[in-house]
Every structure is written in structure tokens, then in C-alpha cells.
GUSE-977910 format. One line per 10 residues: number of its first residue (from 1); for each residue y, x, z of C-alpha. Coordinates in steps of 0.1 Angstrom, whole numbers. Example, Ala and Ser with C-alpha at 12.3 -4.5 7.8 and 13.67 -1.06 7.14 Angstrom:
BEGIN
1) -45:123:78; -11:137:71
This chain:
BEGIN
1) 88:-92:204; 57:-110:193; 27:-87:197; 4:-108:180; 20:-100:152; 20:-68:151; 2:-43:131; -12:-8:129; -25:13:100; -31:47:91
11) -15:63:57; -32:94:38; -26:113:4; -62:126:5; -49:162:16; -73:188:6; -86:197:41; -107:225:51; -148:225:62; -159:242:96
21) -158:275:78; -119:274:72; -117:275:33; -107:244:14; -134:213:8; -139:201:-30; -120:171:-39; -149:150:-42; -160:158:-2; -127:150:4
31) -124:114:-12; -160:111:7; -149:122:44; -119:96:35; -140:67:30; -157:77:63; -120:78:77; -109:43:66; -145:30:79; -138:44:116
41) -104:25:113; -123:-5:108; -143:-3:136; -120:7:161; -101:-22:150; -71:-9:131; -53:-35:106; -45:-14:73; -52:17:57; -29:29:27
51) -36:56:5; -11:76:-17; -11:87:-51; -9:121:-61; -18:140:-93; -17:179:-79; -42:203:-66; -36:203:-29; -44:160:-29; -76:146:-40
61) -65:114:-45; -51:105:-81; -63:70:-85; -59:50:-48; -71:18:-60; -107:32:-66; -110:50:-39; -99:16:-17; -126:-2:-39; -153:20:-23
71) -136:13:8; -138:-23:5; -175:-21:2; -183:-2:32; -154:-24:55; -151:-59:65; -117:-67:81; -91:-36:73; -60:-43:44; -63:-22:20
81) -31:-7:4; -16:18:-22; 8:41:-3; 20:41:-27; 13:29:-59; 40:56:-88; 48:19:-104; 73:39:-129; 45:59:-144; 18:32:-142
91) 16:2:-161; 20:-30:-143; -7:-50:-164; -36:-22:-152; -20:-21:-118; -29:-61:-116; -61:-60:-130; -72:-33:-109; -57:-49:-73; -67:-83:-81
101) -104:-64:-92; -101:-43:-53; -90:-84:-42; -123:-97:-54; -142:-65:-36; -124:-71:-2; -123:-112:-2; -90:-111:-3; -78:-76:21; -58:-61:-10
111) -24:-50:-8; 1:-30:-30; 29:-8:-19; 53:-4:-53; 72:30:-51; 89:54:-72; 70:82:-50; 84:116:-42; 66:139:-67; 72:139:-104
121) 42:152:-121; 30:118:-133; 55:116:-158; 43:143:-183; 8:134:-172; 17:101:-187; 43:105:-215; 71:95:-196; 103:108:-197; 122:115:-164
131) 154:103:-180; 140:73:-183; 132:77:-142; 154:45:-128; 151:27:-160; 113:26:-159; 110:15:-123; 136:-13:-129; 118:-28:-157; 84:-27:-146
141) 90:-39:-110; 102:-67:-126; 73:-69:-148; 51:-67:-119; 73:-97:-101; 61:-121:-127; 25:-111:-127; 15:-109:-92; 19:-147:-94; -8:-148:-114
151) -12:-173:-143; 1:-174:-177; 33:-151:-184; 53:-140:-215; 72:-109:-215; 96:-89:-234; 94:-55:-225; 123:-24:-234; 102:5:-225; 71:-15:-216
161) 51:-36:-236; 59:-67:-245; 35:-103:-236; 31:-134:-252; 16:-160:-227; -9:-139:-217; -27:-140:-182; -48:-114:-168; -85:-112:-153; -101:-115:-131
171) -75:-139:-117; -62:-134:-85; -80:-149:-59; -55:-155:-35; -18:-153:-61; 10:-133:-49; -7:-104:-44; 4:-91:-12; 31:-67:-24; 54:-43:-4
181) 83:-20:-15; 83:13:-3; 121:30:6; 126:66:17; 163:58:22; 180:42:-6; 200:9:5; 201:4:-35; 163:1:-33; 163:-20:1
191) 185:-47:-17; 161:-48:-49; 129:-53:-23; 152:-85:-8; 158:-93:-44; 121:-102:-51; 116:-112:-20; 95:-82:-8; 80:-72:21; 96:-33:30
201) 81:-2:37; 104:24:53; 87:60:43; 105:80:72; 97:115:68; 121:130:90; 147:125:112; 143:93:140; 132:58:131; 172:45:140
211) 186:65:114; 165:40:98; 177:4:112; 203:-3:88; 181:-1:59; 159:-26:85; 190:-47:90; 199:-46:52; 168:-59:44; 168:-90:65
221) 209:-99:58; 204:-99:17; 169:-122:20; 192:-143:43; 218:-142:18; 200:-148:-7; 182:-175:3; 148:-158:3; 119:-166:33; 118:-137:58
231) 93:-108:50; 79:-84:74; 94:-47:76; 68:-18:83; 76:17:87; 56:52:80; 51:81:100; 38:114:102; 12:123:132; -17:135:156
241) -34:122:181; -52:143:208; -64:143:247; -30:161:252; 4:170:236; -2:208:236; -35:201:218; -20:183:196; 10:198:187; -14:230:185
251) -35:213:160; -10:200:139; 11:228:135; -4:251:116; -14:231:86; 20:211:89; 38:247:83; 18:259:54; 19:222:32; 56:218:39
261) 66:249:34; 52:250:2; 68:218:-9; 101:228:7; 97:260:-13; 96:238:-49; 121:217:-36; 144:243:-25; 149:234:14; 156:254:43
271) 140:274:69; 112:255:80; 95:270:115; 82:261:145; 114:246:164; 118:228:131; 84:212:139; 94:206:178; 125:194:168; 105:166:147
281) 83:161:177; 108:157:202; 136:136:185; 116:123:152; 99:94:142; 66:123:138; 41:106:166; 26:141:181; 8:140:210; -11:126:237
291) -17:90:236; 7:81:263; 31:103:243; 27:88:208; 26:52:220; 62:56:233; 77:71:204; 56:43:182; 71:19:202; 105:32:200
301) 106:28:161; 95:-8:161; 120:-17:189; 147:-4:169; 136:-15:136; 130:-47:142; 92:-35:121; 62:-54:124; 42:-26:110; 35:7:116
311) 14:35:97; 6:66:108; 0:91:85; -29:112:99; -38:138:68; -14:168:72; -27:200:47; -60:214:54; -58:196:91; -96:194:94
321) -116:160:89; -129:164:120; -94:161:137; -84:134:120; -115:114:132; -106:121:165; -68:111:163; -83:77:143; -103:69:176; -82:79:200
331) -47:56:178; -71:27:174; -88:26:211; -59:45:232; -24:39:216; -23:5:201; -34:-11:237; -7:8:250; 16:-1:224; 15:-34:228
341) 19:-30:268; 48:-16:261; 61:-43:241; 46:-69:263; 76:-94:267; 108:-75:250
């Protein structure tokens, strides 16, 4: 495995976390302890930050684009990434303008991760219609295909608008946009990332990173097949990062129960408790624990995956801001060094 090519980001929704007092910060302190998150990232030398959308009370975070604009601003080397951007409730036109407008901010550190995200509330925010839910992301990736090229393009759109040799501003400074395609386990969606000739991003959110490698191995046979240039695969992953793995399975925890229990209770899953967390722990791609401990199971997943990416995903509930400053520190100065001793010649 080549090292030098490797890369290490961090992923957050903007969870609503809690102050030193234990009741829930406003939104807008959250957006502002996030900025102060993605600028420790920079300086301990992490490569990406992505940040999800969400349109809910218990994430603060329902436009990523302008919070990664303030980002840019206070930042000098870190990508900066949706994670991801709802492509079938957006539309692709604004979502171009407004990267190529983060582009200009960053010189050039912009990146978009196209998804058809796991929560549905955007689409009666939006006056869409859920019927409509594979339809829309169908026609307006390929939308988006045509205009992260940048120059002129015509278009005629179904359930999007249509164009007629229109190009948009500010022009990309550096055309393609950097664009990935986010999978949470869909070989349907895999083979329409090798189709455009997409990077992918594998969203695990449970289970181990090899229940993930054919999606990996899918990935690379269609671009070979279809006679499209390699593209990097990355993978997500919940986490926390403390001195120890008591203290950091201790940390996370609590606020892990409560936020997915209360998904899992819309959703209509199972018992979740605490050897449900373990389990994830122990046998999951979720990196809990010391640094030793999470650099393993980091390097497990890229082994296996064949990735050249990884994002930890470091907001968890009302996990405070002061532990995920900590577990930014200790992933950027600790665990990728490690890392990439473990993968030193494999």
C-alpha cells in the first residue's frame, strides 16, 4: 500500500452537543465550536473535513456549504467536503455555484460528496415528492455530471429545469469539481459512481468494513470495464478517540445511546443497548478507543477495502465539544502516524 497516498478526514452532522452545564448549546454555538473543530484539523495536519446535511432539530447544520465557506477562511491546507450533499432535494445548478463559490474561498480545497442521504425531511421542506425519490437522484446526478465540467451546457430536464447553453459563475477555477459518491450499501448505486467515473464513499454505519469490500471491488471492476481512469475509494466511520479505551468507550456511550435510540425508535429497529455498542466496538468498523486501539481497526478497513481514504465521524449526540477537540488532537497527532506504521510496506 502507498502511504503517501493516503488520507484522513473527520465527518460531522453538526450534532447538537451539550455546554459544561449538561443542557443542549444553541445551534448557532454549535456551527461556531464546529469551525473551531475543522481549524484544529488543520493544524494538526488532517487532510479533509466533510460536513453533512440535515434539516432537524438535533443537527445544526442545514446548509454545509456555508458553513465550509467560513471554514475556508480560517484554514489553509484541509479539503473541504459536503458529507453529504441531499443531491435529490437540491438543485444541481445552486449546488455548483455555491462549490465552485467555497472553490474560489479555499484556492481550490473544495469537494462534493453527492448522496441521496438517510433522512427524508428535505423533501416536503422542498416540494418534492418522495415518489419521485430514485427518479430525482437519477436525473439530477446526471445533471450535475455535465456541469461540474464547467463551461457552456444545454440541458433538458424531466423533473428538473431545463438549460439552453448556459454556463454558470463564478467559473470553476480548477473544472471537474472534485466530486465523490456516497454508498451506504447499494451495488446499484456503486455501479452508477463507476458510471460517471466517480470517486466512492462507503458510509459504513454498522457492521465491519469487509462486509464492505465487494462494494470496493465492484467499484474498481465496472471503471475497468468500462473503460473509465481509476478513482480513489474512501470509507466513513463512526468514533472516539481518548488516552484509553475505557475512557473512551465511557465517553461515547452515553450520547451514542440516546441519538440512536431515538432514530432507531422512528425507524423502527431493534433493541439497541450497551453490548449492542460493544459489539460495534469490538467487531465494527466504529474506531473506539485508545489510539493504539483505533489505529488498528483504521487500518484494518483500508487493508481490506483497498480505500485510500478514511473519515472518522467524531460528533455523536450531545458528545461534548470539548471531547471532540480532544479526539481531533489525539486522531491527527497519535493515530494517523501510527496508521501509516502499520501500513508501512503491505
Amino acid at each position: 500500500m502507498d502511504i503517501d497516498r493516503l488520507e484522513f478526514g473527520i465527518d460531522t452532522f453538526g450534532d447538537v452537543t451539550e455546554g459544561p452545564d449538561g443542557t443542549l448549546l444553541p445551534h448557532d454555538q454549535v456551527i461556531r465550536n464546529l469551525v473551531e473543530e475543522a481549524v484544529l484539523a488543520d493544524e494538526v495536519g488532517l487532510d479533509a473535513i466533510g460536513i453533512g446535511e440535515h434539516h432537524r432539530e438535533d443537527f445544526a447544520v442545514s446548509s454545509p456549504d456555508m458553513v465550509l465557506a467560513g471554514i475556508a477562511t480560517r484554514t489553509s491546507r484541509i479539503r473541504l467536503a459536503s458529507s453529504v450533499t441531499v443531491l435529490s432535494s437540491e438543485d444541481p445548478v445552486r449546488v455548483v455555484e455555491r462549490f465552485s463559490t467555497l472553490d474560489a474561498l479555499s484556492s481550490g480545497r473544495a469537494e462534493l460528496i453527492a448522496g441521496r442521504g438517510s433522512f427524508i425531511e428535505s423533501f416536503p421542506l422542498f416540494g418534492y415528492d418522495l415518489q419521485d425519490y430514485e427518479a430525482l437522484f437519477e436525473e439530477k446526478l446526471a445533471m450535475l455530471a455535465k456541469l461540474i465540467q464547467g463551461g457552456r451546457h444545454s440541458w433538458m430536464g424531466k423533473l428538473t429545469q431545463s438549460l439552453d447553453d448556459v454556463e454558470l459563475y463564478p467559473r470553476l477555477a480548477s473544472a471537474p469539481l472534485k466530486t465523490w459518491i456516497a454508498v451506504g450499501g447499494s451495488p446499484q448505486s456503486v455501479l452508477r459512481a463507476a458510471h460517471y467515473g466517480f470517486p466512492l464513499m462507503l458510509a459504513i454505519i454498522g457492521g465491519p468494513a469487509d462486509r464492505f469490500a465487494p462494494f470496493a471491488d465492484l467499484h474498481r471492476r465496472a471503471l475497468n470495464e468500462l473503460d473509465k481512469a481509476p478513482q480513489p475509494i474512501g470509507y466513513h466511520s463512526f468514533g472516539h478517540i481518548a488516552r484509553t479505551d475505557d475512557e473512551a468507550r465511557e465517553r461515547m456511550f452515553q450520547p451514542w445511546l440516546e441519538q440512536t435510540s431515538k432514530i432507531g425508535r422512528e425507524r423502527g429497529w431493534g433493541r439497541i443497548d450497551r453490548d449492542y455498542f460493544d459489539d460495534e466496538a469490538d467487531h465494527g468498523a466504529m474506531a473506539v478507543g485508545s489510539p493504539e486501539t483505533v489505529a488498528a481497526k483504521i487500518a484494518h478497513g483500508l487493508t481490506v477495502l483497498g480505500a485510500q481514504r478514511f473519515m472518522l465521524k467524531v460528533s455523536t449526540g450531545r458528545l461534548c465539544h470539548e471531547a471532540l477537540l480532544d479526539t481531533i488532537g489525539l486522531y491527527g497527532t497519535k493515530v494517523v502516524p501510527l496508521v501509516k506504521d502499520m501500513l508501512a510496506g503491505s
